[in-house]
C-alpha positions in Angstrom: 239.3 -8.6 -83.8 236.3 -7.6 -85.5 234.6 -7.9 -88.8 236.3 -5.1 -91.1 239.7 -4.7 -90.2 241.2 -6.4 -93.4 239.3 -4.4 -95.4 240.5 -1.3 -93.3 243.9 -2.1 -93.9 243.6 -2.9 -97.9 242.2 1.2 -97.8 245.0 2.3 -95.9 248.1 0.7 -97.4 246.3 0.4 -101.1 247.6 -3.5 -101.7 247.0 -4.7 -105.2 245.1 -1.6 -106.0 245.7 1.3 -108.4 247.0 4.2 -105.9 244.4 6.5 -104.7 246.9 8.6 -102.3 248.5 7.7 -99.2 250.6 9.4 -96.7 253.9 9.9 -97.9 257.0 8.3 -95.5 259.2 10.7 -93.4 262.3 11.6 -94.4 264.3 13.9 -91.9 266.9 15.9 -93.5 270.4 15.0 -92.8 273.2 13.3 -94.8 272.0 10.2 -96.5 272.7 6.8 -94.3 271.0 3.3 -94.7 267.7 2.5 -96.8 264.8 0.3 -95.7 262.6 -1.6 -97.8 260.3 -4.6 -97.7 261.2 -7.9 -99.1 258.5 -11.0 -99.7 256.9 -9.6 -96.2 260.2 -8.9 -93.9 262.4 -6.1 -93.4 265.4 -5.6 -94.9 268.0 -2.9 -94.9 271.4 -2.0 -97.2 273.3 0.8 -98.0 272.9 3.7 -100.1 273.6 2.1 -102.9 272.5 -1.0 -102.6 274.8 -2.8 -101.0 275.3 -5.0 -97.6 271.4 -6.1 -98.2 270.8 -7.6 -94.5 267.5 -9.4 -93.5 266.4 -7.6 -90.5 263.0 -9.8 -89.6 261.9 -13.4 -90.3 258.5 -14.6 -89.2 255.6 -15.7 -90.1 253.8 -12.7 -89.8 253.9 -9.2 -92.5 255.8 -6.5 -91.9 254.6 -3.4 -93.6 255.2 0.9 -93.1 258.9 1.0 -92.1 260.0 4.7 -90.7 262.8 5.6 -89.3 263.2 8.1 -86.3 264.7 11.5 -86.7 268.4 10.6 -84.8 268.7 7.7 -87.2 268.4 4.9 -84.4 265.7 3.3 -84.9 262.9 1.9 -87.3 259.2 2.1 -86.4 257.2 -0.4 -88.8 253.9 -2.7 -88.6 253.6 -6.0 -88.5 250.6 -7.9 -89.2 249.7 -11.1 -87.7 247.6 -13.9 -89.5 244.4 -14.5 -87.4 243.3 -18.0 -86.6 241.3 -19.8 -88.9 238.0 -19.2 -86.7 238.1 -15.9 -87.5 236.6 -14.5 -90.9 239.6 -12.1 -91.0 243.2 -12.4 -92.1 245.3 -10.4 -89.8 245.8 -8.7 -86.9 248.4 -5.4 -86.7 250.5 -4.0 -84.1 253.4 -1.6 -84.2 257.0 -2.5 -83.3 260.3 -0.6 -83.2 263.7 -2.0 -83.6 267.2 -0.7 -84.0 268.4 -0.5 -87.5 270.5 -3.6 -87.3 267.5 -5.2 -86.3 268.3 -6.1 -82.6 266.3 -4.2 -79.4 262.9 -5.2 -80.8 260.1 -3.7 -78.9 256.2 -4.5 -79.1 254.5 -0.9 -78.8 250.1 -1.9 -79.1 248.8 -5.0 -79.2 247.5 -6.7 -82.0 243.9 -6.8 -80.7 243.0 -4.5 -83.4 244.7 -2.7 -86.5 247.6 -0.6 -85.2 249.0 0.7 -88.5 251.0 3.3 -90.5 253.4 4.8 -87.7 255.1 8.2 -88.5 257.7 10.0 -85.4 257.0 13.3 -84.2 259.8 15.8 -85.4 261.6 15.8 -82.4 261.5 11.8 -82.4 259.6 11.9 -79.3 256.4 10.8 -80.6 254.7 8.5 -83.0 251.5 8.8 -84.9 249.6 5.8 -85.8 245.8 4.9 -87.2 244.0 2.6 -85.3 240.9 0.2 -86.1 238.2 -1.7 -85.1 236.6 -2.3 -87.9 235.4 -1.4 -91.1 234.5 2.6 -91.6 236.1 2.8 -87.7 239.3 4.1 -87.4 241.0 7.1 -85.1 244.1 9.0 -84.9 246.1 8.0 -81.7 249.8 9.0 -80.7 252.4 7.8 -77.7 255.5 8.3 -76.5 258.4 6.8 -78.7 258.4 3.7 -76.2 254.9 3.3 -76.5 253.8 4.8 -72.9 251.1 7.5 -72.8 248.8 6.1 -75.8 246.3 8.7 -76.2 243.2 9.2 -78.6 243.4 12.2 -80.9 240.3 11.8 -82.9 236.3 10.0 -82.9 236.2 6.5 -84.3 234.3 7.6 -87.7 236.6 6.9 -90.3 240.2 9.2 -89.5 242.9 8.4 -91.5 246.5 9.8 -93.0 247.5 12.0 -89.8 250.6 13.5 -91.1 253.0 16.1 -88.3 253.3 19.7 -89.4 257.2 20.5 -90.1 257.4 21.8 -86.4 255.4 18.8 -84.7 252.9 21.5 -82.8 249.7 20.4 -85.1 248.6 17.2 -87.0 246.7 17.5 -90.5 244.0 14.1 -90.9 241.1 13.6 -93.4 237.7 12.3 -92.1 235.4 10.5 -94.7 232.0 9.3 -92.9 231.7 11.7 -90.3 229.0 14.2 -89.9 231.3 16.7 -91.0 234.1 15.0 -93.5 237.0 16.5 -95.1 240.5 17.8 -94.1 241.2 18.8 -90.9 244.1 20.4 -89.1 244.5 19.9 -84.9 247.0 20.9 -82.4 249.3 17.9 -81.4 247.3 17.5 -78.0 243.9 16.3 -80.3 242.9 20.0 -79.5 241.3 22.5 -81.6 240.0 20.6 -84.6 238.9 22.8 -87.3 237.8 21.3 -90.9 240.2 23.3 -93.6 238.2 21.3 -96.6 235.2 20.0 -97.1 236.2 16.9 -99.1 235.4 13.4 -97.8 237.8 11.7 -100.5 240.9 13.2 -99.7 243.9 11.9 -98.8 246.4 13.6 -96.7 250.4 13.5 -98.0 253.0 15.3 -96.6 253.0 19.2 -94.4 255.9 20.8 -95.9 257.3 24.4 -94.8 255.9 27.7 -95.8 252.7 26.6 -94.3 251.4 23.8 -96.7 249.3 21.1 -97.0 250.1 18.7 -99.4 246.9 16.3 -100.7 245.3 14.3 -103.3 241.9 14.3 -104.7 240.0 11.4 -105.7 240.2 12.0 -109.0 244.5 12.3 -109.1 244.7 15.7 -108.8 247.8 17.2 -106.3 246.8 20.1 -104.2 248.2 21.9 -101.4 246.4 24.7 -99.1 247.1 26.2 -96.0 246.2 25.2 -92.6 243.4 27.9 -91.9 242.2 26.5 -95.3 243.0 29.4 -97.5 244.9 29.9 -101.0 243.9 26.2 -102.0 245.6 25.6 -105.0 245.8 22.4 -107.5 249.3 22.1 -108.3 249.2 18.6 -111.1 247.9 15.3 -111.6 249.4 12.8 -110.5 249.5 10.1 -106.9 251.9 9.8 -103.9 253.3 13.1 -103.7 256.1 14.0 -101.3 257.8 17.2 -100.3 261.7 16.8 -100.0 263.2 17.4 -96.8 263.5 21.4 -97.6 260.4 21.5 -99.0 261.4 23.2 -102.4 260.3 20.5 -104.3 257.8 17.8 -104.6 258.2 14.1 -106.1 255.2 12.2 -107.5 253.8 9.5 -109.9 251.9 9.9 -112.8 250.0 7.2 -114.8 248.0 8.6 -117.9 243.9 7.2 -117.9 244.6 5.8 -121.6 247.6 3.8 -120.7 247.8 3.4 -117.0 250.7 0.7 -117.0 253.0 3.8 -118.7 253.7 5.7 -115.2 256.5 7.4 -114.6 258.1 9.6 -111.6 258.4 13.2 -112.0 259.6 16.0 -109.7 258.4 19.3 -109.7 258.8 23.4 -107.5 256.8 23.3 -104.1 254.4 26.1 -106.4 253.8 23.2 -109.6 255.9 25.0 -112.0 259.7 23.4 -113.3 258.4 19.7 -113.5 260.4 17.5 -114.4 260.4 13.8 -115.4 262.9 11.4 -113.9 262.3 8.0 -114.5 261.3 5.7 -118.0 257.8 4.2 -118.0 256.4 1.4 -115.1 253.2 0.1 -113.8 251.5 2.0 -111.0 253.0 1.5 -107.6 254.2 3.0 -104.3 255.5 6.3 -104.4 259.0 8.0 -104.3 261.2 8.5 -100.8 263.1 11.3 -100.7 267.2 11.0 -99.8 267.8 13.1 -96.8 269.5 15.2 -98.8 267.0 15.8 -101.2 269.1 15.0 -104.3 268.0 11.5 -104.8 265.0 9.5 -104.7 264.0 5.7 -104.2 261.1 3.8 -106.0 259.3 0.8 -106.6 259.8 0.0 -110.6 259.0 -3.0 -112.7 261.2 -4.9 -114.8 258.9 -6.7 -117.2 261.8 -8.8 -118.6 262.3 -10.5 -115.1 258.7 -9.8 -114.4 259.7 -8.5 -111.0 259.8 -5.3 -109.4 263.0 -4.0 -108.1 263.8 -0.4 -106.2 265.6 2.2 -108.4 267.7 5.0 -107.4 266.8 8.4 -109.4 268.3 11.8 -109.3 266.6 14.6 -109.8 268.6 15.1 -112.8 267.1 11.5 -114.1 270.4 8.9 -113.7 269.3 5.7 -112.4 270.8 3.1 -110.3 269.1 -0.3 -109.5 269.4 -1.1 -105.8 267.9 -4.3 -105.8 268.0 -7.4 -108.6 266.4 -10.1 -106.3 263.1 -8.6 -106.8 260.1 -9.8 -104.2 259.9 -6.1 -102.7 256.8 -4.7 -101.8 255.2 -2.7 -104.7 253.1 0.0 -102.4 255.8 0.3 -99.4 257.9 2.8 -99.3 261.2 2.4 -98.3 262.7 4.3 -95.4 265.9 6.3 -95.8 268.1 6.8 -92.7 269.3 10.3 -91.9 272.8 10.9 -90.2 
């Protein structure tokens, strides 16, 4: 494992950081089954609303990025391993899958190098993953759903956030240190790259319908554009946006510069108009998962009386619903809701 590869995953994942964008988690439309989360470094799962919390993994290792695939079956995640105490890095990350009771556990890359953030194709087929060898060297890559037929999509100069278009025929990815950086769009094959923005701090969020793009800026501004790069419009400000699973609407954080441990969740139309907040004040933290029904959404939120943070169910109407009261869940995870 070489030198870099911690530091490669604190840019991806964001830990411990004020949220400069990341891609958003999947959620496949559907009727609204079991929810995923991440508790003091393990996998858990429970039901809708909150109850049945089962412990799905226990090691010594981190498990991070938990997805779940299209049919409902099963959860594709990353799990980090701590390197040896000769090396001057932490850990070492490989993706797994598992069923959602946590039995069939399969090992899909090795942890050699960082094997991170993995996202299934549409049809379920497929999963897209960022891979690493070090710092400022990272690649899109895809396989098969069992891991066979691992293939390079992209150069090693610094590709990050691949996210599937709503049909799963092209992959949007943002390039930083490149000759050519910005946001670029590429059939599913790793053919036909063409740069749609000319923005090396970008980070890539969700594809929704109509033919949309949804990013960040660096500077917390929410934009979407179209895949030949045209009608680029900047929708709000705020981090972590999401398209729900119809893409009519789009979730998000906001925290104001003055008082950036007052965030709150809002909701808002696909086009920036109607939005909406839905949740009180919390600090900054990973952003909203959509229900596959679209009508609910989970987040991380702190409770400063427990000095914990917990996951809350919102509607878009602005209800809420703690999920969890144990607290140790991962502030920048996102959970994963189950579609069936």
């Amino acid at each position: 494992m070489k030198k870099g590869i911690a530091i490669t995953l604190t840019a991806l994942f964001g830990w411990g950081l004020v949220p400069a964008g990341a891609t958003a988690a999947q959620t496949f439309p559907g009727g609204n089954g079991k929810i995923v989360f991440v508790r003091k470094g393990d996998l858990w799962v429970m039901d809708r609303r909150g109850g049945n919390q089962t412990r799905l993994t226990k090691t010594e290792a981190r498990e991070t990025a938990p997805t779940v695939s299209p049919d409902g079956k099963r959860i594709a995640f990353t799990r980090m391993r701590r390197a040896s105490s000769r090396e001057d890095l932490q850990y070492r990350a490989a993706i797994f899958t598992m069923r959602l009771d946590g039995s069939g556990v399969r090992k899909l890359t090795g942890f050699r190098n960082a094997n991170v953030g993995p996202s299934f194709s549409p049809n379920g087929k497929k999963i897209l993953y960022t891979w690493s060898s070090g710092e400022d060297n990272a690649q899109v890559r895809v396989m098969d759903r069992n891991g066979a037929n691992k293939k390079k999509l992209t150069g090693k100069r610094d590709n990050f956030s691949p996210v599937w278009a709503r049909a799963g025929r092209r992959i949007a990815y943002f390039n930083r240190l490149g000759r050519r950086p910005g946001l670029y769009v590429m059939k599913a094959d790793g053919s036909n790259k063409t740069r749609i923005l000319v923005d090396p701090v970008t980070s890539v969020n969700d594809w929704g319908p109509a033919r949309r793009i949804l990013y960040t800026t660096a500077d917390g501004r929410i934009a979407t554009i179209r895949p030949d790069g045209s009608r680029r419009r900047v929708l709000t400000t705020g981090y972590w946006p999401s398209y729900s699973p119809d893409g009519s609407r789009i979730a998000f954080q906001r925290c104001p510069n003055s008082t950036p441990r007052k965030c709150r969740f809002f909701v808002m139309d696909a086009d920036g108009s109607d939005k909406g907040r839905i949740s009180a004040t919390t600090r900054p933290s990973g952003g909203p998962t959509w229900s596959p029904n679209g009508r609910r959404l989970v987040v991380p939120f702190f409770r400063p009386r427990k000095k914990q943070w917990d996951l809350r169910l919102l509607t878009t109407g602005g209800s809420s619903l703690w999920l969890t009261r144990r607290g140790g869940i991962s502030r920048y995870d996102y959970a994963a809701w189950q579609a069936r």
